[in-house]
VOSE-103084 format. One record per residue (C-alpha): x, y, z. Coordinates in steps of 0.25 Angstrom, whole numbers, plus 5000, padded with zeros to 4 digits. Layout:
BEGIN
XYZ;...
This chain:
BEGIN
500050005000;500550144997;500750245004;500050375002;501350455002;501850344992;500650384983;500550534984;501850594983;502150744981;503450814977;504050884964;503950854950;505450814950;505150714962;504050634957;504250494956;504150414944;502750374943;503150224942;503850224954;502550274963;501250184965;500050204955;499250324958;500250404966;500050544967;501350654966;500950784968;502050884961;502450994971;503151104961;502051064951;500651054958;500350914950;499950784954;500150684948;499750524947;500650374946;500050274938;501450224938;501950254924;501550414924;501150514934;499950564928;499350714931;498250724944;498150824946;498650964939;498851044952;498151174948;496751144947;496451044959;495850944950;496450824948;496450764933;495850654928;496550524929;496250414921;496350344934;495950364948;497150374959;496950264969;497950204980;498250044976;498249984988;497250074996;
């Protein structure tokens, strides 16, 4: 079981891990750039655009494997 400081993460844009080295669906939320982004392992994947509050459509819904 993860966790939840394995699968939320913050920190710079130059810090972030490789998406293929965190667990599906991680969160990392970019300090100097006000995005969060989403694992599915091979990408991170905008969730969020930081400006407008909303997050974006994914074409998956985030979930915590193992919860």
């Amino acid at each position: 079981m993860s966790r939840l400081q394995d699968v939320v993460q913050r920190g710079t844009h130059a810090a972030r891990p490789a998406a293929n080295t965190v667990a599906w669906g991680t969160l990392y939320y970019e300090t100097d750039t006000a995005q969060t982004f989403q694992s599915d392992t091979t990408n991170w994947n905008t969730y969020s655009d930081g400006g407008s509050g909303a997050a974006t459509s994914l074409p998956h819904t985030f979930m915590l494997m193992g919860a």
